[in-house]
C-alpha positions as CSV (number, residue, x, y, z in Angstrom):
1,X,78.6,114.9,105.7
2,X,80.1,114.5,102.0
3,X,79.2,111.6,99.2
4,X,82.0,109.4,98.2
5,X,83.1,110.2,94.9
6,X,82.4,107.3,92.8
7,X,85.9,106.4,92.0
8,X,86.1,106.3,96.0
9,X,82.9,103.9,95.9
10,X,84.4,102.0,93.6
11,X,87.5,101.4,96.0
12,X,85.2,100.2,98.5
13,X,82.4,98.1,96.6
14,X,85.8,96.1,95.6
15,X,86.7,94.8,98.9
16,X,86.0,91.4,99.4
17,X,86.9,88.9,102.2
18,X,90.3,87.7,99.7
19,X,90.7,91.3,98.6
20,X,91.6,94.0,101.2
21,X,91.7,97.2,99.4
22,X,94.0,99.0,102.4
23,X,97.5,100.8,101.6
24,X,100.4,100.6,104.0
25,X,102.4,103.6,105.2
26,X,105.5,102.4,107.3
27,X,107.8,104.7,109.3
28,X,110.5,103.9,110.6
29,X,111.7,105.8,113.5
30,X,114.8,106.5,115.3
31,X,114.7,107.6,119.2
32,X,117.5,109.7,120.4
33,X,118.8,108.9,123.9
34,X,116.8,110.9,125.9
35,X,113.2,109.6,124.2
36,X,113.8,106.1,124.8
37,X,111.1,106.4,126.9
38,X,109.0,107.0,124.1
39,X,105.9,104.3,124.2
40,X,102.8,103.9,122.6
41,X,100.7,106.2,125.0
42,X,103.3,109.2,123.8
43,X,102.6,108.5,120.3
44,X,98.8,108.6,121.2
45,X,99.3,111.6,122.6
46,X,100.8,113.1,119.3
47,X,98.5,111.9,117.1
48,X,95.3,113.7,119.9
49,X,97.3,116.8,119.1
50,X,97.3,116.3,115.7
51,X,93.6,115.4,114.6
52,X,93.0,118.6,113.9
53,X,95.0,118.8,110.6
54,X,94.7,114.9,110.2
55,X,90.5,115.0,108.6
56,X,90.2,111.9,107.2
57,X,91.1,110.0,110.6
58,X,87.8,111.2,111.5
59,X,85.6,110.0,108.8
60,X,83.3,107.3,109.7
61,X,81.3,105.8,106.7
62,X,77.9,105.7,106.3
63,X,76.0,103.0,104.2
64,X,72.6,104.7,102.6
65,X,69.3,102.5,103.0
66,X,68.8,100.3,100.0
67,X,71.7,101.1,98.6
68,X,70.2,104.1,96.7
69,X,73.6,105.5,96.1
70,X,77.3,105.7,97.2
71,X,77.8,106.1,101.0
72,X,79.1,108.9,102.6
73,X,81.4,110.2,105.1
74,X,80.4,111.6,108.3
75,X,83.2,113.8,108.7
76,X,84.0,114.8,112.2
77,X,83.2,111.7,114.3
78,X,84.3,110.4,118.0
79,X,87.7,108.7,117.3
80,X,89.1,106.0,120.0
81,X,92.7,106.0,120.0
82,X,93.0,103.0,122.2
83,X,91.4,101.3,119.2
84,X,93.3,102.8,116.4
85,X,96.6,103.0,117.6
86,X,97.5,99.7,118.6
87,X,100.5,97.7,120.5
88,X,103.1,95.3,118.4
89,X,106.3,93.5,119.9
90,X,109.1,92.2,117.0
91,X,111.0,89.0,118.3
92,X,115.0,89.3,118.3
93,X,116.7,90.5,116.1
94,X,114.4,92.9,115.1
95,X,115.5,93.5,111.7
96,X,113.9,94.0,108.6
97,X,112.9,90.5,107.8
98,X,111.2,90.4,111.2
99,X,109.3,93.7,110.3
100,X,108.3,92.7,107.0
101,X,106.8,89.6,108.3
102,X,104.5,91.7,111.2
103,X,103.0,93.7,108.0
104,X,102.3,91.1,106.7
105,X,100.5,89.8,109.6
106,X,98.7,93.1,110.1
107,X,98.1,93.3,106.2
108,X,96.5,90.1,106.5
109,X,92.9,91.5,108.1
110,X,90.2,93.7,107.1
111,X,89.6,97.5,108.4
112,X,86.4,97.6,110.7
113,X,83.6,99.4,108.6
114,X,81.8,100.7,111.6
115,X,84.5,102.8,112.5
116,X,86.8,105.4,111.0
117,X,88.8,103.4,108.2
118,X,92.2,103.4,109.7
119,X,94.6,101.7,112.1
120,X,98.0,102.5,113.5
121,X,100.6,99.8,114.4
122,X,103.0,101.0,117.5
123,X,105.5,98.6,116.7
124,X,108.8,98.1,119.1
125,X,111.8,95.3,119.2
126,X,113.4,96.9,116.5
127,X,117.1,96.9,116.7
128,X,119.3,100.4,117.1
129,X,116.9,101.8,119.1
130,X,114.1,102.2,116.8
131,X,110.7,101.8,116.7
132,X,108.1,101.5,113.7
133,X,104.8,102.8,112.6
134,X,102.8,101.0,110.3
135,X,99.7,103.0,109.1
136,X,96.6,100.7,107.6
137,X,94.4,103.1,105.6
138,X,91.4,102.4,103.2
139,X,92.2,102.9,99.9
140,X,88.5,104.9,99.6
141,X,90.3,107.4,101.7
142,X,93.0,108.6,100.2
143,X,95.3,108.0,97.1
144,X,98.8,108.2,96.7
145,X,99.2,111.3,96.6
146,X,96.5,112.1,99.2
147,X,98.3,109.9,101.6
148,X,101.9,111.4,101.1
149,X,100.3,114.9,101.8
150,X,98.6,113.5,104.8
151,X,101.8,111.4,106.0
152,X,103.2,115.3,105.2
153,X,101.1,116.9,108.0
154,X,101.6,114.0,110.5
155,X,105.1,114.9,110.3
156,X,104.9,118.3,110.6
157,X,106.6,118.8,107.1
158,X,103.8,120.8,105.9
159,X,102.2,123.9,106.8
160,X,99.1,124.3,109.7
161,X,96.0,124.7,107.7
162,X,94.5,128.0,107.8
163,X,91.3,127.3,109.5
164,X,93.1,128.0,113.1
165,X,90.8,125.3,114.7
166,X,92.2,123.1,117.3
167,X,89.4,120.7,117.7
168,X,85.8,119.8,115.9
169,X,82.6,118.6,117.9
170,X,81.9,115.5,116.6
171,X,78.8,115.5,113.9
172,X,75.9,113.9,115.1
173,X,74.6,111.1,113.0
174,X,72.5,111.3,110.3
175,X,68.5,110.2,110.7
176,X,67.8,107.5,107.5
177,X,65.6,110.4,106.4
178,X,68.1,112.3,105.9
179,X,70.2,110.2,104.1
180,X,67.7,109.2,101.4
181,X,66.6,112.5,100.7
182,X,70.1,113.4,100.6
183,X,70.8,111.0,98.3
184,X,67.9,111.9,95.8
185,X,68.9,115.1,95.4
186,X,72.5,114.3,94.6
187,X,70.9,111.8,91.9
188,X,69.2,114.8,90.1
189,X,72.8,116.6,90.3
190,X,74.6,113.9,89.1
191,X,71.8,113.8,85.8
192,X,72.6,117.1,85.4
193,X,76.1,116.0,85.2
194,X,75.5,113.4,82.4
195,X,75.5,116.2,79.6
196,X,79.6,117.1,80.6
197,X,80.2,113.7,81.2
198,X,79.0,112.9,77.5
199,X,81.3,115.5,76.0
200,X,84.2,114.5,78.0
201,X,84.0,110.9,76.7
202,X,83.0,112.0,72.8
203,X,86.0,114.6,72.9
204,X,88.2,111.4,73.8
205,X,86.8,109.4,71.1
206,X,87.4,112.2,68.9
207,X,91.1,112.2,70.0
208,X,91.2,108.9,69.3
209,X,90.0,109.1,65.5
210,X,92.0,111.4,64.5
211,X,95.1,110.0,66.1
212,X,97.6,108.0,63.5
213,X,97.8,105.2,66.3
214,X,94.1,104.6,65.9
215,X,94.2,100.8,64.2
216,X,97.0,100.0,66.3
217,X,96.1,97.3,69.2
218,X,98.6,99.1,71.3
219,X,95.7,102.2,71.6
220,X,94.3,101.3,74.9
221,X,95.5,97.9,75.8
222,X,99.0,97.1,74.7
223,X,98.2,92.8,75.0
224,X,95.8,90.2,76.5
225,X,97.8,89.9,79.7
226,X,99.2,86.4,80.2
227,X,98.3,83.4,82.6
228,X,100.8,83.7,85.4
229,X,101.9,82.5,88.9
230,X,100.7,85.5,90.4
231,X,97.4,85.6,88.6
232,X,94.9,83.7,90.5
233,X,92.5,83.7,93.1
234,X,94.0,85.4,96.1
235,X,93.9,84.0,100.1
236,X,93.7,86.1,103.0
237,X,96.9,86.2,103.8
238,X,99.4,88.6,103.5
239,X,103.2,88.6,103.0
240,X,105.9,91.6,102.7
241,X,108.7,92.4,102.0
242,X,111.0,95.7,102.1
243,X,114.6,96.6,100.3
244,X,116.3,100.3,100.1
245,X,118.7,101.6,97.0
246,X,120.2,104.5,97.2
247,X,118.1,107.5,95.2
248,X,121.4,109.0,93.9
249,X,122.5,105.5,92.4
250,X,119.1,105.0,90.5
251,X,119.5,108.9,89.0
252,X,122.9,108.4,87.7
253,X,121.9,105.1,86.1
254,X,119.0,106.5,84.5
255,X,121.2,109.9,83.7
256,X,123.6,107.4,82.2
257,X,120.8,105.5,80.1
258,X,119.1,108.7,79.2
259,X,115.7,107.7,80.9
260,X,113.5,108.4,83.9
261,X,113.5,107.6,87.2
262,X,109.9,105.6,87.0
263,X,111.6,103.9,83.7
264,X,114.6,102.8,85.8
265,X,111.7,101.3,88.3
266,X,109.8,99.3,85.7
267,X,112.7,97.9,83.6
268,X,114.2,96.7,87.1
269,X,110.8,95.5,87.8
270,X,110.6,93.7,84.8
271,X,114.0,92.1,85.0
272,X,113.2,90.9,88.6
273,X,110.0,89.5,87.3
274,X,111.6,87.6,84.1
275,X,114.0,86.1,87.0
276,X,110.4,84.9,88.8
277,X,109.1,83.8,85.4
278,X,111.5,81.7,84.7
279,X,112.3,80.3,88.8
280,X,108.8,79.6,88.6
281,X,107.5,78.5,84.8
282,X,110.7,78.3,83.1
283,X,109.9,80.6,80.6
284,X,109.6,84.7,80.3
285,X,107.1,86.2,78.5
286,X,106.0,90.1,78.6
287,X,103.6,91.5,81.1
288,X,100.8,93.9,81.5
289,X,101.4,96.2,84.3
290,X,98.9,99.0,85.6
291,X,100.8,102.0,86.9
292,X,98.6,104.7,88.6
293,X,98.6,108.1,87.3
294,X,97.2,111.0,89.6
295,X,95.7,113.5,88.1
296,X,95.3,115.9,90.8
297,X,98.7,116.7,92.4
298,X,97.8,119.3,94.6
299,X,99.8,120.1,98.1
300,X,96.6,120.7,100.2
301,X,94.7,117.3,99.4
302,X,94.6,114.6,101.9
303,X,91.6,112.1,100.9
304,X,89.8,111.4,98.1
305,X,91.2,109.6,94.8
306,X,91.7,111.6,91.9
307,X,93.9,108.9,90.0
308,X,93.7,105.9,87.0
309,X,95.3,103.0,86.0
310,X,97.7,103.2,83.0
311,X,98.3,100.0,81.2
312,X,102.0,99.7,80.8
313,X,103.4,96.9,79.1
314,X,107.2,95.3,80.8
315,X,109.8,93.7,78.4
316,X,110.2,90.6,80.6
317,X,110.7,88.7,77.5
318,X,114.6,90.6,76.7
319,X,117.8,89.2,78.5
320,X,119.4,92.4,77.7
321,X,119.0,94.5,80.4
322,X,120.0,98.1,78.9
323,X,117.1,96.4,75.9
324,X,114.7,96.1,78.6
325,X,115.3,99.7,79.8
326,X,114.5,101.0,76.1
327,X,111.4,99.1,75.8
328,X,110.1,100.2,79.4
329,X,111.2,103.7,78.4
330,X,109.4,103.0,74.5
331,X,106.2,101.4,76.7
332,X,105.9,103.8,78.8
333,X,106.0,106.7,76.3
334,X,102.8,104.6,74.0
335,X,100.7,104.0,77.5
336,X,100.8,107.5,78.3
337,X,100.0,108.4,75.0
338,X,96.9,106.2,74.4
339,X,96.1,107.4,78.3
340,X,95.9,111.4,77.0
341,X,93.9,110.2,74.0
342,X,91.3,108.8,75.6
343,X,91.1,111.2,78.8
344,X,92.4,110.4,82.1
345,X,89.6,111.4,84.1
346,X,87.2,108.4,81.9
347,X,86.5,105.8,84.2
348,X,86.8,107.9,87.2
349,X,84.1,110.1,85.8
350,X,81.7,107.6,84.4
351,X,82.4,105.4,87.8
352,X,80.2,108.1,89.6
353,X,77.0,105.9,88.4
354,X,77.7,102.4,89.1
355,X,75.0,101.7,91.5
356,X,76.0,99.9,94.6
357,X,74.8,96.7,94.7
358,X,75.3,95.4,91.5
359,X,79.0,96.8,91.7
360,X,79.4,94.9,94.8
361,X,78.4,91.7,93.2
362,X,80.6,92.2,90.3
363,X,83.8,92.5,92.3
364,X,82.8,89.3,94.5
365,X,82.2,87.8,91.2
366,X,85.9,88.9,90.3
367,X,87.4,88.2,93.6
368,X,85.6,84.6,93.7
369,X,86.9,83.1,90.3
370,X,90.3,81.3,89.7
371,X,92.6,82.1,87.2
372,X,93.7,85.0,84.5
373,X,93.0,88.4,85.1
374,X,91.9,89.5,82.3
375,X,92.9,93.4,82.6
376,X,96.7,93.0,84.3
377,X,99.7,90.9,86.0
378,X,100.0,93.1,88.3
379,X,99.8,96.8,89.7
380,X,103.5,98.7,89.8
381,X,103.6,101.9,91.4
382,X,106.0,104.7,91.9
383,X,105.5,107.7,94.5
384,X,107.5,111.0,95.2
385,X,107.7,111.1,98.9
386,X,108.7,113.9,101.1
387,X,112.1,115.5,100.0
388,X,113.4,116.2,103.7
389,X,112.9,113.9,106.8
390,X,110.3,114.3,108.9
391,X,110.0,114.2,113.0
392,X,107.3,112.3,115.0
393,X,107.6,113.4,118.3
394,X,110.2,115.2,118.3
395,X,111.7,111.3,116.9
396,X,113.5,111.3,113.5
397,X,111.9,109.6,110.8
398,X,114.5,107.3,109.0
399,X,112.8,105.2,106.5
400,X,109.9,105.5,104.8
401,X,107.9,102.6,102.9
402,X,104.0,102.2,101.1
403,X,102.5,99.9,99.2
404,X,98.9,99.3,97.5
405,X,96.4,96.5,98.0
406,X,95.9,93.6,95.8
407,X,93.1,93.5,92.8
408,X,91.2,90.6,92.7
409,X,93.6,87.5,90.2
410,X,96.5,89.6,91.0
411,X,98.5,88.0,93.7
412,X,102.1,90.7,93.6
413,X,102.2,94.5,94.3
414,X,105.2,96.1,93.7
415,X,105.4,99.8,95.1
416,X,108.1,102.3,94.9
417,X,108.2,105.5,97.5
418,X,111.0,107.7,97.1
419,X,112.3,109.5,100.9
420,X,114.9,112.0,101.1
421,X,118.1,109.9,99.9
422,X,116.2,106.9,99.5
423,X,114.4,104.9,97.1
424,X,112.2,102.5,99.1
425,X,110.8,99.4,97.2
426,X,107.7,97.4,98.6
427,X,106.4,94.0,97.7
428,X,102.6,92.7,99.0
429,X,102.0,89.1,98.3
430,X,99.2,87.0,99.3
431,X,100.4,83.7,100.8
432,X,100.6,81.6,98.0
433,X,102.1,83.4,95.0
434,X,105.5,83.4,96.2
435,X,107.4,81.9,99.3
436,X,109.4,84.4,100.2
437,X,108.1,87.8,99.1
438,X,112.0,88.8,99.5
439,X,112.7,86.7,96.3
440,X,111.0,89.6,94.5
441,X,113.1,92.3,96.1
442,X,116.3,90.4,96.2
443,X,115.5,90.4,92.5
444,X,115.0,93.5,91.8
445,X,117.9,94.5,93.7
446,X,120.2,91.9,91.6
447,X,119.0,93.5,88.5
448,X,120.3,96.7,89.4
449,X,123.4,95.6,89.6
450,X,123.3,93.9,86.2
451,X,122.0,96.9,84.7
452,X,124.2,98.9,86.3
453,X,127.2,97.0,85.1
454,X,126.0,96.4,81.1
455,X,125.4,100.4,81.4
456,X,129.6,100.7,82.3
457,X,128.3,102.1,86.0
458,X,129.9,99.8,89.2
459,X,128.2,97.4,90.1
460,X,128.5,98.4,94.1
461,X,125.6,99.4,95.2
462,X,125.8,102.8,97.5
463,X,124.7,101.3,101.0
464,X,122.0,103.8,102.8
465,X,123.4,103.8,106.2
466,X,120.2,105.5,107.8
467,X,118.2,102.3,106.1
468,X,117.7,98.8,108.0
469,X,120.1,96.3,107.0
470,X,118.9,94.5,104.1
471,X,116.7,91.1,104.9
């Protein structure tokens, strides 16, 4: 048994029936001739012999009575696989449009609380021979980087761990005894806790004082973010949509403009959204984007969150799209700034004593109101993914994609995963933000090819033949 950290809590005391605070991890797989036989009791199969490295599949959560503190995990717990790992036909064609829509659909429902906090999608009908996987995981589980070095070890591109155990005995569960007194003592810990936690948040004030940005606005929140389309209260539902650029066009156009990768991803980001703006309000203002910054990068961790949200503010006011790479660049620079100042590790830190119920009745609160958000747009991610393709099965892995879950008035995710040769863009909708959540990615994709051509690059973009077909 472990405690939830509370950052994890947090993650979970936010989900509410409108907000589903799952990720998505989609493979796409390719069969070779001979393991087109490959079916859904196989993959079962491969994920049994794989539990072992695969922990937090095994966690089953565990309230405490009276909500006298976080829950916890109980750590090694029976895991049905008939459950988890679950049957899904595409109709013909079986392209990517007809994929995207089938996330959606599976996006679109709540993870079970009573059992182990993830579900596998076995889906088939894909064309060329291919079949998917779409993983549904809590977000209390595992970050970003958590869930790369877990979709890591299901691939077999990382190392065995070093414990040499094949398989655990399940835990047996916890008396209510056991679980209060548990959580007592970890009360008195966290107390003794309070002192650091103090210092931590002084030494950032401090920071903050002496900084020469201190009377600027731009310190900690760059703008009041705007009222929006997407900024509302969300439905249920769920809609997706995929598109693929090639990794080696998005470095030369940011080696070109003299920028990163991440600020190639928010000025196209904010170019695709001005093109929403103004389809959908006929003007484009700027917008307040939260971009999640790990701080915990390390190879061996596969759950827990050890991340925070940096405000980032996107230029979807400038026409000019090489101006609106500068000012994501400029943005991007201030955020991360006024993040260091402050201390990356605040909120998570001081998150560790928000008691349970109240925290839970904030976020339905949140999640039950209509209108502005009054912290963000939207959330706007950006992930290193594995550097070399993976295997399931002995099946090649050709495309990789992820996204993150909606935050209560926030109706658009955008979510960038780098694979091998690939730069893989995401978009989760609920169902009444957009139409067609592929407006947003045929957006973003036609503002690469303006960017590419004001920055003297050709405007034809590199097609990734190991990729679906775009929708």
């Amino acid at each position: 048994m472990k405690r939830l950290s509370g950052w994890d809590a947090v993650l979970l005391y936010s989900e509410t029936p409108n907000v589903h605070m799952h990720t998505l991890k989609i493979a796409v797989i390719e069969l070779d001739p001979d393991r087109r036989d490959f079916d859904i009791d196989a993959f079962r199969r491969v994920i049994h012999s794989r539990l072992y490295k695969l922990d937090p599949f095994c966690y089953q959560l565990v309230d405490i009575p009276m909500k006298f503190h976080h829950p916890m995990w109980r750590e090694n717990c029976d895991v049905d696989l008939t459950y988890h790992i679950r049957p899904w036909r595409l109709p013909a064609p079986g392209g990517r449009r007809e994929l995207d829509e089938a996330i959606g659909q599976i996006a679109s429902t709540p993870l079970d609380r009573s059992r182990p906090l993830w579900e596998m999608y076995f889906v088939e009908g894909l064309a060329n021979n291919r079949i998917a996987v779409v993983g549904k995981i809590h977000h209390a589980l595992a970050d970003g980087v958590a869930a790369a070095n877990l979709l890591a070890r299901g691939m077999d591109l990382a190392p065995e761990p070093g414990t040499g155990r094949k398989r655990y005995a399940p835990d047996p569960a916890p008396s209510k005894a056991e679980l209060v007194r548990s959580a007592f003592g970890d009360h008195l810990r966290q107390l003794g806790r309070i002192p650091r936690t103090v210092r931590y948040t002084a030494e950032g004030v401090a920071r903050v004082r002496r900084s020469s940005r201190k009377l600027s606005p731009q310190l900690t929140r760059p703008f009041t973010p705007p009222p929006t389309f997407m900024n509302h209260m969300l439905t249920p539902e769920r809609k997706f949509a995929t598109a693929t650029l090639a990794l080696a066009d998005i470095k030369e156009t940011g080696k070109t403009l003299g920028v990163t990768i991440n600020d190639v991803v928010l000025a196209l980001s904010s170019g695709a959204l001005r093109r929403l703006l103004l389809r959908y309000e006929g003007k484009a203002e700027p917008l307040l984007a939260s971009v999640p910054v790990s701080f915990d990068f390390s190879p061996d961790r596969i759950s827990g969150n050890y991340f925070t949200g940096m405000l980032v503010a996107l230029p979807c006011d400038a026409e000019d799209p090489l101006e609106r790479v500068r000012l994501a660049h400029d943005n991007a620079v201030d955020a991360k700034e006024s993040h260091q100042l402050l201390g990356p590790e605040l909120v998570s830190r001081w998150s560790a004593y928000f008691p349970p119920a109240p925290a839970e009745a904030l976020f339905r609160w949140l999640a039950s109101r209509d209108g502005q958000n009054k912290v963000l747009n939207l959330p706007i991610s950006n992930v290193p993914g594995p550097r070399e393709h993976g295997r399931v099965g002995g099946a090649l892995v050709t495309e990789i994609y992820s996204v993150g879950p909606l935050t209560a008035g926030s109706g658009l995710n955008i979510t960038v995963w780098s694979y091998v040769d690939q730069l893989n863009v995401s978009v989760l909708s609920d169902g009444i933000t957009v139409d067609d959540p592929h407006e947003v990615t045929e957006a973003i994709l036609d503002d690469f090819v303006e960017l590419r051509r004001a920055a003297g690059l050709s405007e034809k973009l590199t097609v990734v033949e190991s990729a679906m077909a775009q929708a």
